[in-house]
KOLNU-715226 format. One line per 10 residues: number of its first residue (from 1); their letters; for each residue x, z, y of C-alpha. Coordinates in Angstrom, 1 decimal, padded with zeros to 4 digits. Each point is the difference from the previous one (the first is absolute). Layout:
// KOLNU-715226
NUM> a> X,Z,Y ~ ...
//
This chain:
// KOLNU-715226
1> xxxxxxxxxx> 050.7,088.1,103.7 ~ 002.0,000.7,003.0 ~ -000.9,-001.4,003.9 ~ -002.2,-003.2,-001.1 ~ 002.1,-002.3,002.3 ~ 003.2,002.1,-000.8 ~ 001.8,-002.7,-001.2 ~ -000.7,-002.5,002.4 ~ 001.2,002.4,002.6 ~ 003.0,001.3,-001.3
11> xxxxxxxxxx> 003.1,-001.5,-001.1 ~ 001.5,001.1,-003.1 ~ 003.2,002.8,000.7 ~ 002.4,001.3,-002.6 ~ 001.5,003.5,000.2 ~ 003.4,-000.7,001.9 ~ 003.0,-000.3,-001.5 ~ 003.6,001.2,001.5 ~ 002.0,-002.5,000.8 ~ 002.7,-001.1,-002.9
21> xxxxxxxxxx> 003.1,000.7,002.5 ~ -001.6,003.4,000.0 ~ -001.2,001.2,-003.4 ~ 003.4,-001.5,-002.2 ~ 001.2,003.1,001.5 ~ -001.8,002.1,-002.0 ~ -002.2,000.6,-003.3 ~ -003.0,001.0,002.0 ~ -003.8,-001.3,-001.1 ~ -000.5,-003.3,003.3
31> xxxxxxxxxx> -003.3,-000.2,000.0 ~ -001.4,002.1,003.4 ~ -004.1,000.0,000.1 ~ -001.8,-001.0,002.8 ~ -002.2,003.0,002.1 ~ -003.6,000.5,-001.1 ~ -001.5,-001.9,002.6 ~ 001.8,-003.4,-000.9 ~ -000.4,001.3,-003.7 ~ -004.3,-000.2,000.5
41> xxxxxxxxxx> 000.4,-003.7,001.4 ~ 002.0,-001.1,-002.8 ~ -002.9,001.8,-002.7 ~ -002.8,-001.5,002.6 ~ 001.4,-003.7,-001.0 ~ -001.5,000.8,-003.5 ~ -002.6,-002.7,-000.6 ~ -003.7,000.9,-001.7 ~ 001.2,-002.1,-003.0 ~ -003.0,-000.8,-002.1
51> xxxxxxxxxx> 002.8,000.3,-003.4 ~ 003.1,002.0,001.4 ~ 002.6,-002.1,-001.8 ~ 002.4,002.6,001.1 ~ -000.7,002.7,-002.5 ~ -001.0,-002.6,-003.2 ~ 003.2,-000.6,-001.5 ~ -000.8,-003.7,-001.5 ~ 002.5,-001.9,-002.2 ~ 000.3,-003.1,001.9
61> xxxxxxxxxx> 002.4,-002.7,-001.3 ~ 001.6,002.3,-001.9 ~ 001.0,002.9,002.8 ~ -002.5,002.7,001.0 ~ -001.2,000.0,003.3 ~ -002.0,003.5,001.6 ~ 000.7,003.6,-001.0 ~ 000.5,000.8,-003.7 ~ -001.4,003.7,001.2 ~ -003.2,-001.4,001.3
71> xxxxxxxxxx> 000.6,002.1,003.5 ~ -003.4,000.6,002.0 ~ 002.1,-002.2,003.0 ~ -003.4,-001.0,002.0 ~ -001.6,003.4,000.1 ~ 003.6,001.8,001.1 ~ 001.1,-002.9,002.6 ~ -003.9,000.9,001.4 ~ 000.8,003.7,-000.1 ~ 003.3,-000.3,001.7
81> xxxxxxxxxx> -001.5,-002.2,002.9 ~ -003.0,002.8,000.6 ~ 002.7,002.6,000.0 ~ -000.5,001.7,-002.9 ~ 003.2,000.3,-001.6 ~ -000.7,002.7,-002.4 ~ -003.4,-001.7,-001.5 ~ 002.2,-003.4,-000.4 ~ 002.7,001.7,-001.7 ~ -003.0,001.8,-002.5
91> xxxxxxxxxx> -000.4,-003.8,-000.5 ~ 003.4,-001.1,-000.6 ~ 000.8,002.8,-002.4 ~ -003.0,-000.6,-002.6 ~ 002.0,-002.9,-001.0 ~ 003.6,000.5,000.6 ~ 002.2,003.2,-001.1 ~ 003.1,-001.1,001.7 ~ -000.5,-001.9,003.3 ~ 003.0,001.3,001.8
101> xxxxxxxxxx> 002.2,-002.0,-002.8 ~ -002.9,-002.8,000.1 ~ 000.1,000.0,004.0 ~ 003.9,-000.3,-000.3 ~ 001.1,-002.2,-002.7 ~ -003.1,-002.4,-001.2 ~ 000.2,-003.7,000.8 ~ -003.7,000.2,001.3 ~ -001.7,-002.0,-002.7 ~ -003.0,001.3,002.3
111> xxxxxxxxxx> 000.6,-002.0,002.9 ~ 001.0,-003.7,-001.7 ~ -003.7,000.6,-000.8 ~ -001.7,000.9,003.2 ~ -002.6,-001.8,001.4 ~ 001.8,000.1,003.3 ~ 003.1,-002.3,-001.4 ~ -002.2,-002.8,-000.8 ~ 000.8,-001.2,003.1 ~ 001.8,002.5,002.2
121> xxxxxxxxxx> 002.1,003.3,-000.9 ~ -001.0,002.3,-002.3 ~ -001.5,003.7,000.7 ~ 003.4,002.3,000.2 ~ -001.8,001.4,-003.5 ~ 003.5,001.4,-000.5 ~ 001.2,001.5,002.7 ~ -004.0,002.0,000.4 ~ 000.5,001.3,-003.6 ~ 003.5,001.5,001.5
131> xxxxxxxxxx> -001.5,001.7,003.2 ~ -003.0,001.7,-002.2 ~ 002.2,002.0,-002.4 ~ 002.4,000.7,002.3 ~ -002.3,001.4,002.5 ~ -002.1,001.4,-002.8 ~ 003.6,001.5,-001.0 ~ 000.6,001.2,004.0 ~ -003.5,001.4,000.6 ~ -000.4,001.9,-003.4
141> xxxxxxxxxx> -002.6,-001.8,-001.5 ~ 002.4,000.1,-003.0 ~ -000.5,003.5,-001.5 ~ 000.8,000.5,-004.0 ~ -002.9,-000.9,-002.0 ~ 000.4,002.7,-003.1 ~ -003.1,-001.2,-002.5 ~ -002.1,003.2,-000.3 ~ -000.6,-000.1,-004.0 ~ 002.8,-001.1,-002.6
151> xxxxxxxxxx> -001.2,-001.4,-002.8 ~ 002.9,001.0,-002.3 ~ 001.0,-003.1,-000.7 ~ 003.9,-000.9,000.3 ~ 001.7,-003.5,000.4 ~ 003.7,-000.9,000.7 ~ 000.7,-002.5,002.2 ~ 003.7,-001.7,-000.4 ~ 001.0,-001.8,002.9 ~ -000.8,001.4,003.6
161> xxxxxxxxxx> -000.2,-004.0,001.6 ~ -003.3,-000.5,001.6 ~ -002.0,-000.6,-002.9 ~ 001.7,003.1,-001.7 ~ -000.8,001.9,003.5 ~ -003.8,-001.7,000.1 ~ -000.5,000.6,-003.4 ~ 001.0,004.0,000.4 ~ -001.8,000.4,003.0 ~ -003.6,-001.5,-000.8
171> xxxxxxxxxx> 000.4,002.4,-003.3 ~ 001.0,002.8,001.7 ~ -002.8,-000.2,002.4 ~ -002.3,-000.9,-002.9 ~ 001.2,003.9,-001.3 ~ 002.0,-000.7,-002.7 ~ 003.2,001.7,-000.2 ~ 003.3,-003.0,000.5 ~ 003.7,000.0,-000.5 ~ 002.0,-002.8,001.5
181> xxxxxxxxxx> 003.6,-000.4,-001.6 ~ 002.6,-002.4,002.1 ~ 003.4,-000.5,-001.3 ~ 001.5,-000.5,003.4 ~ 000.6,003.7,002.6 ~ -002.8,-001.6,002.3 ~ -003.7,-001.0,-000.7 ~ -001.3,-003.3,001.2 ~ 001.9,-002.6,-002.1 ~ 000.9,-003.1,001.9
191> xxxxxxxxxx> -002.1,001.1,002.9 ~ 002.9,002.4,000.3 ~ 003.0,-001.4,-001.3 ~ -000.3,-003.8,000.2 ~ -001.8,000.1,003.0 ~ 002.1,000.3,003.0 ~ -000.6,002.9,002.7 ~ -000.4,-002.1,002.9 ~ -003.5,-001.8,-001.8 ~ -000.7,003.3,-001.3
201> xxxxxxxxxx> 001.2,003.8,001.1 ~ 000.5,002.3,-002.8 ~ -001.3,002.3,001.3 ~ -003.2,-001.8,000.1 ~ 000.4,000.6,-003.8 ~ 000.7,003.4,000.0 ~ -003.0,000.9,002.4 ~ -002.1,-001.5,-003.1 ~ 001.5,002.3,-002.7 ~ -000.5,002.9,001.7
211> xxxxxxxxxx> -003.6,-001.0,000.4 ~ -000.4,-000.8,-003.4 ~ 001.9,002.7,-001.4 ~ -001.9,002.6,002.2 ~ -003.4,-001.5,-001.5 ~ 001.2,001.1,-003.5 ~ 002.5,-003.1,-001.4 ~ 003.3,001.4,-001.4 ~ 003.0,-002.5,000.3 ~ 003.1,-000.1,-002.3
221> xxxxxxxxxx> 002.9,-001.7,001.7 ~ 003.0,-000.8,-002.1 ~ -001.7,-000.3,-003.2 ~ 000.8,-003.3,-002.1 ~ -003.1,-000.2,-002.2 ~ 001.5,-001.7,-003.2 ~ 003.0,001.2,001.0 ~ -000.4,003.7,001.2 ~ -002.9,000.6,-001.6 ~ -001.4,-000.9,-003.5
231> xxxxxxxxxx> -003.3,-001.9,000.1 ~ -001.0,002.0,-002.6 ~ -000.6,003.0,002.4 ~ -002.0,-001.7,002.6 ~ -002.4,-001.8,-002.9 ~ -000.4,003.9,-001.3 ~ -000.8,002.0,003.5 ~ -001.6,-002.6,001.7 ~ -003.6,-001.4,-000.6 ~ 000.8,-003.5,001.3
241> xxxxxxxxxx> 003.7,-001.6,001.1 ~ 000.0,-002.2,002.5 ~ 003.3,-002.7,000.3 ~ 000.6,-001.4,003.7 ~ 003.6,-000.2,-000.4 ~ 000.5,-003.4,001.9 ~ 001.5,-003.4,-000.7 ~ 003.3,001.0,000.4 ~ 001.9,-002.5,-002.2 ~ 001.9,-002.5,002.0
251> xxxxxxxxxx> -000.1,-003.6,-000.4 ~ 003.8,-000.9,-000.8 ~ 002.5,-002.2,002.0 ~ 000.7,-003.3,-001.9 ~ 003.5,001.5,000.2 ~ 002.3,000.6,-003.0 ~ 000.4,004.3,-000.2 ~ -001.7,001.0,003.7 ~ 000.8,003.7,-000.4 ~ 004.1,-000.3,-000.7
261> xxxxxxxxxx> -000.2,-002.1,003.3 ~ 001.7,002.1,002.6 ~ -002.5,-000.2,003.4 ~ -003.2,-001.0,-002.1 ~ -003.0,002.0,000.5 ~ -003.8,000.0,-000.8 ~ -001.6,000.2,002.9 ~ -002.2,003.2,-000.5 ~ 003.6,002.3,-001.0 ~ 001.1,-001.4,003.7
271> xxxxxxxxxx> -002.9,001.0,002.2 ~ -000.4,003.6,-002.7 ~ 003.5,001.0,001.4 ~ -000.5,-000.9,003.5 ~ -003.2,002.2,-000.3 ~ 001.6,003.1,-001.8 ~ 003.1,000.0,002.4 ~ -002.8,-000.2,003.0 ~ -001.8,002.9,-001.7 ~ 003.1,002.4,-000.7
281> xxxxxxxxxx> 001.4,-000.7,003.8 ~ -003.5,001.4,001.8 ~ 000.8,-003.3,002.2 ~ -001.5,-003.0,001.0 ~ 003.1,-002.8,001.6 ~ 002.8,-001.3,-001.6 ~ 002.6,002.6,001.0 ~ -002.0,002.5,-001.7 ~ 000.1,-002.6,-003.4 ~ 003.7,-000.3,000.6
291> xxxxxxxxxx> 000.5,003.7,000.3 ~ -001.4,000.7,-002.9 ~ 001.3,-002.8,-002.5 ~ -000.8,-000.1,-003.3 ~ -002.0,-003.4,000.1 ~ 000.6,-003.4,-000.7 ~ 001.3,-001.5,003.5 ~ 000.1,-003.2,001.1 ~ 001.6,000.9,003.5 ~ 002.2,-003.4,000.8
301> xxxxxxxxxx> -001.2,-001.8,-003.3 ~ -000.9,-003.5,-000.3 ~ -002.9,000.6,-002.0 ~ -002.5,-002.3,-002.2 ~ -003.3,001.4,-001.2 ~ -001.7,-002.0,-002.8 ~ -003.8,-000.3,000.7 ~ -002.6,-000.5,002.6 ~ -002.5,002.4,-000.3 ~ -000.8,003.6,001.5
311> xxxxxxxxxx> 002.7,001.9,-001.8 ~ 002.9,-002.9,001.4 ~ -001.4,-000.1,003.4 ~ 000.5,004.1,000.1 ~ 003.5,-000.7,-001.5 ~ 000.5,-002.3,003.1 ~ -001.0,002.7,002.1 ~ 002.1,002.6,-001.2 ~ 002.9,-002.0,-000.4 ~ 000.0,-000.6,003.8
321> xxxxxxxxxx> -000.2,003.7,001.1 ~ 002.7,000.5,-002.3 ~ 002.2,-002.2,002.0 ~ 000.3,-003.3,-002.2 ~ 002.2,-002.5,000.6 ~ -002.5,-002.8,-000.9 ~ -003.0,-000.4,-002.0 ~ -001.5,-002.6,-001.7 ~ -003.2,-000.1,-002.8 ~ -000.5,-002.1,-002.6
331> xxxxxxxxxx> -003.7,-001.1,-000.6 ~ -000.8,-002.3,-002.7 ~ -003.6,-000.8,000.8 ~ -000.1,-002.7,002.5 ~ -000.3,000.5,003.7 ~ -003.9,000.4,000.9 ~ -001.4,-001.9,002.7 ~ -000.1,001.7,003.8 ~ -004.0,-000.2,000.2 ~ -002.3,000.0,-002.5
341> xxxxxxxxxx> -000.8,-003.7,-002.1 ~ -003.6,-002.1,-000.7 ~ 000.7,001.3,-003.6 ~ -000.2,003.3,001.1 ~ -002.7,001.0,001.5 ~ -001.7,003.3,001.4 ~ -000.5,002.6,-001.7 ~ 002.7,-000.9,-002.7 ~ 003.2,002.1,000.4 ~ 001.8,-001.8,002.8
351> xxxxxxxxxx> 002.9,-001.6,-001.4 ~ 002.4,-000.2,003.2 ~ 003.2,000.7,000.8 ~ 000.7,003.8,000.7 ~ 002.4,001.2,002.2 ~ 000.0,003.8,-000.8 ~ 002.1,002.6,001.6 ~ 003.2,-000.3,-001.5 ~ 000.2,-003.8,000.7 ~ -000.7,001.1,003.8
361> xxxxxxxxxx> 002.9,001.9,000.5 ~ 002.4,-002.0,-002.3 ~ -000.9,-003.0,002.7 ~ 000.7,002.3,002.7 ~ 003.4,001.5,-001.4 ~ 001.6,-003.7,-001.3 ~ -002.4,-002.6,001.7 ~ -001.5,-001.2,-003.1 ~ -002.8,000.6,-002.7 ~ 001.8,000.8,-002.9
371> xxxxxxxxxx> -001.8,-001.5,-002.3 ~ 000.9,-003.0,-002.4 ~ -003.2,-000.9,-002.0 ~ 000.1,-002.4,-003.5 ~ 003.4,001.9,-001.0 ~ 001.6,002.7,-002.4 ~ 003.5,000.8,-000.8 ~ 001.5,-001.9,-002.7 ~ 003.4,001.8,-000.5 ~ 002.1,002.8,001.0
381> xxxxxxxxxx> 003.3,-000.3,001.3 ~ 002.2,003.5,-000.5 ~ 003.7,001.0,001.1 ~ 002.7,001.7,-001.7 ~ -001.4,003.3,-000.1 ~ -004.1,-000.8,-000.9 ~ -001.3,-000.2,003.5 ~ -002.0,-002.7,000.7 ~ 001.0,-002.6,002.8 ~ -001.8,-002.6,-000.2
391> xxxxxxxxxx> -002.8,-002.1,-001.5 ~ -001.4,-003.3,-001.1 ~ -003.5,-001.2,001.0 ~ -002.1,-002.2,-001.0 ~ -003.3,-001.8,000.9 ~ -002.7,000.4,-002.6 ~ -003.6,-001.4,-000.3 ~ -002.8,000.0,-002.5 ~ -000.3,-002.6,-002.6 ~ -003.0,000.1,-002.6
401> xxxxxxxxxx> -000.1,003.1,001.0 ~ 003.7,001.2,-000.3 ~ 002.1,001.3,002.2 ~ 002.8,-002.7,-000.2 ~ 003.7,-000.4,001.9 ~ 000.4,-003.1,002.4 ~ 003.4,-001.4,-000.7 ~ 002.3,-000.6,002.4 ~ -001.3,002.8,002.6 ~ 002.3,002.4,-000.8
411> xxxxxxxxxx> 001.6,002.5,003.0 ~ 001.9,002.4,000.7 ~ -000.4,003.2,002.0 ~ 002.1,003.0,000.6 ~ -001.3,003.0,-001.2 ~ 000.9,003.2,-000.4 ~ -002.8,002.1,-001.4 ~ -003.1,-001.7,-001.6 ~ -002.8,001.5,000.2 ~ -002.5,-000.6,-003.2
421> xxxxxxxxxx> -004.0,-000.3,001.2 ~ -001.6,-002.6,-002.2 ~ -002.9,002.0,-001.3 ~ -000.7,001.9,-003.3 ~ -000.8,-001.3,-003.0 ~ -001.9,003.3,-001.3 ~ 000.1,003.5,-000.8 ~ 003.0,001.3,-001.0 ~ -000.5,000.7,-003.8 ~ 000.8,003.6,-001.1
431> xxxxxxxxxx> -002.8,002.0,000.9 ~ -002.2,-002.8,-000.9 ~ 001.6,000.2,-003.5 ~ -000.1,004.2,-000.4 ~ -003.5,-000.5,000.6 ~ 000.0,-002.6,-002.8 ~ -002.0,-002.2,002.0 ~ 000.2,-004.1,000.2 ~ 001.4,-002.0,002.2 ~ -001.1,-003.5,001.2
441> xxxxxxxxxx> 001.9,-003.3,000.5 ~ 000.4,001.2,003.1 ~ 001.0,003.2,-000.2 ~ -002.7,002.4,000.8 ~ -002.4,002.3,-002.1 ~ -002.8,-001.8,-001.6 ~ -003.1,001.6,000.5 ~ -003.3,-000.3,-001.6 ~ -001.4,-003.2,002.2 ~ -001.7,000.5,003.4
451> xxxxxxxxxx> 001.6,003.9,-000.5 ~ 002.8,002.3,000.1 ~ 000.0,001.6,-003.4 ~ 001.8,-000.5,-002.9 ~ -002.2,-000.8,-002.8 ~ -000.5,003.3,-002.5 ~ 002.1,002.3,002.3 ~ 000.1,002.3,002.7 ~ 002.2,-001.9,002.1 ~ -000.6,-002.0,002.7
461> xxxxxxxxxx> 002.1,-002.5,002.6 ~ -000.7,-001.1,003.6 ~ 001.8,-001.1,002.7 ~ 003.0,-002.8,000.0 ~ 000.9,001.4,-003.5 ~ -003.4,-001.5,-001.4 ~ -000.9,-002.8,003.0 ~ 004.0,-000.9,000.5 ~ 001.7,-000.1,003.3 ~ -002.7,-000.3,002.3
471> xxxxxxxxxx> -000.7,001.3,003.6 ~ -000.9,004.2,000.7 ~ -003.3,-000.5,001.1 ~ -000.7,-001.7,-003.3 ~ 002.5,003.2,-001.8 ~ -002.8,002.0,001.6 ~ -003.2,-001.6,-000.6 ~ 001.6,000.4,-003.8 ~ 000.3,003.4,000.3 ~ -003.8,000.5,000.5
481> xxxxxxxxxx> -001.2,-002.2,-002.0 ~ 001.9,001.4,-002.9 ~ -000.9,003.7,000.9 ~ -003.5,-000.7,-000.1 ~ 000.6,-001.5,-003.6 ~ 001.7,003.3,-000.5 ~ -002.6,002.1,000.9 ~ -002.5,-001.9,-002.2 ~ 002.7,000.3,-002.7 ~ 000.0,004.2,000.1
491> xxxxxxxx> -003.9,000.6,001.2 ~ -002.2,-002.6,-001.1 ~ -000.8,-001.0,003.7 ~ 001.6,-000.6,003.4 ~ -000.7,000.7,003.7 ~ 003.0,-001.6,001.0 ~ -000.3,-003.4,002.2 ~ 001.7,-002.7,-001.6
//
């Protein structure tokens, strides 16, 4: 453990953000760490838990509380406190390929589980995993890791999301010889182009692939497998295919004809064009995205995003350095309660209200949360020439079950670009269909049960593409646990940590 009386002596303290007057001007990451010395009180407040919930991931009430990767966290938070960064980071890594994404973009399933939350604040679990691979990064602990014997074997890996990435890297470092093919110009998936810069740099992203691809992975950008390339070739050169190719079929708008809707976007196109216009200007503010062009902009636009979760809140966000008029989001779940209920107790996943980033600085540009909960559009109201101008809400709530309309709630709101974020319903269905493989009610691979391969076949599935949409750290925990399956699959055995 860390300091035995660590926790009782030190109060918890998050990496500090920059203020939201501040960091609207730009698409910068917020989060600054705190010095080492403040970072080895935090670790000291780890407790000598006699069951660390923190890295257990239980299913409790239906959500999963701890880490789906099973991280080491006691026996790093202890190294970190002593001082030795290098033997905690040993630590960290056994478990966890990615934690620079991890230590960015994870919701901390960790910490709802700590010990230290029973009845205080949580260990910063988080923000510890974010100081020990960027220090490992700083220091050079990170050096590439090229496997000393190939075993011959070869596997394709479409997708490069982070089970794609986890899946290539624990079999490139297990010696067999992996081929990643990503439609898009960019590896990463939504980590790089739903994902917005200022929760994640991309170049964050880029320091990865040349890590990987210096340790012997070979990446083909621009390559629509089922598309671009026949399946066919990749089940005849390649011992083993793996699928990661996301759940990136959109849940549609209860709106007659979305798409012919002038103003109407899904969410992930949005904060993809914002990203790419960022990427071509070499720039950071919103003068460098103006200067460049070529995005979707919603400079002086009364704007309505559909959906509460992560990928509305960064819509939010980027709506506001572009210099929206007014924003407003659309949740239909009902409004959680401030602290956590009787009903729900510790360690269940702690079903409060979240104020996240984005809602931060909306409050602090128009002086309000801009969130409406228990309500979805209900029509579309267009002018002359297709634009949208307007719509209709509508109250909803759940009877026997069912999402149902409360009349007479009806209202309308000005709007001149809706933005789509209400989830996906699956992986989109052409690859899945060159491959010949199944797809269940809703909409991802099926697998043989408890597994990732399809029965009688060389092909496997991991990732939001075979679990559905879910979180990264669960993408990645995916990505191992298939790989290992893989290895089995071509040698009989495995090495590989599951």
């Amino acid at each position: 453990m860390g300091k035995e009386t660590g926790f009782l002596e030190y109060g918890r303290k998050n990496n500090i953000d920059v203020l939201p007057k501040d960091r609207i001007k730009n698409f910068d990451e917020f989060h600054k760490m705190l010095d080492a010395g403040t970072r080895k009180q935090q670790a000291a407040r780890c407790m000598n838990c006699g069951v660390p919930f923190c890295q257990s991931a239980m299913k409790l009430s239906g959500m999963v509380t701890g880490c789906p990767l099973h991280n080491l966290i006691p026996e790093w938070n202890d190294e970190i406190y002593k001082g030795h960064d290098r033997h905690a980071f040993s630590r960290l890594y056994k478990t966890s390929n990615f934690p620079e994404f991890t230590g960015r973009v994870c919701p901390a399933l960790c910490e709802k589980a700590c010990m230290c939350g029973q009845n205080g604040d949580a260990v910063t679990v988080h923000d510890n995993e974010l100081y020990l691979i960027e220090t490992a990064f700083a220091n050079g602990y990170i050096k590439p890791n090229i496997p000393a014997i190939r075993s011959g074997k070869r596997v394709a890996v479409v997708g490069s999301g982070p089970s794609g990435l986890a899946v290539a890297d624990e079999l490139n470092h297990r010696g067999h010889l992996v081929e990643v093919y990503e439609r898009e110009d960019e590896i990463g998936g939504l980590l790089m182009y739903g994902i917005p810069n200022m929760k994640l740099d991309k170049k964050v992203i880029k320091r990865r692939r040349r890590l990987m691809e210096d340790e012997g992975v070979i990446f083909h950008t621009g390559v629509d497998v089922g598309k671009d390339k026949e399946a066919a070739e990749l089940l005849g050169r390649f011992d083993a295919v793996v699928l990661c190719c996301g759940a990136k079929k959109e849940r549609p708008l209860p709106v007659a004809d979305p798409g012919k809707i002038k103003g109407v976007y899904n969410a992930v196109d949005f904060l993809k064009s914002t990203t790419k216009a960022l990427m071509k200007a070499d720039g950071r503010d919103a003068a460098d995205l103006v200067k460049q062009g070529g995005y979707i902009d919603a400079k002086g636009k009364n704007v309505v995003i559909v959906g509460g979760g992560d990928t509305g809140n960064d819509c939010i966000g980027t709506v506001i350095r572009h210099g929206a008029k007014s924003v407003t989001a659309l949740e239909m779940m009902p409004k959680p309660p401030v602290e956590r209920a009787a009903n729900n107790p510790w360690p269940e996943w702690p079903k409060v209200l979240k104020t996240d980033y984005g809602h931060e600085e909306a409050i602090y540009v128009y002086g309000e949360d801009p969130r409406i909960f228990e309500t979805t559009v209900k029509s579309v109201t267009t002018d002359k020439k297709g634009n949208i101008k307007q719509i209709e809400t509508v109250k909803v709530t759940f009877k026997d079950g069912k999402l149902v309309n409360v009349p007479g709630s009806e209202k309308t709101i000005k709007c001149d670009m809706l933005l789509i974020a209400a989830g996906f319903v699956g992986c989109e269905e052409y690859t899945a269909d060159a491959f010949l493989v199944k797809r269940s009610e809703r909409g991802t691979v099926v697998t043989a049960d408890d597994g990732y391969n399809i029965k009688g076949t060389k092909i496997f599935s991991a990732g939001d593409m075979h679990r559905g949409q879910s979180l990264v750290v669960w993408a990645i925990a995916e990505g191992r646990a298939c790989a290992r399956e893989v290895d089995e699959y071509m040698m009989g055995y495995s090495n590989l940590g599951k």
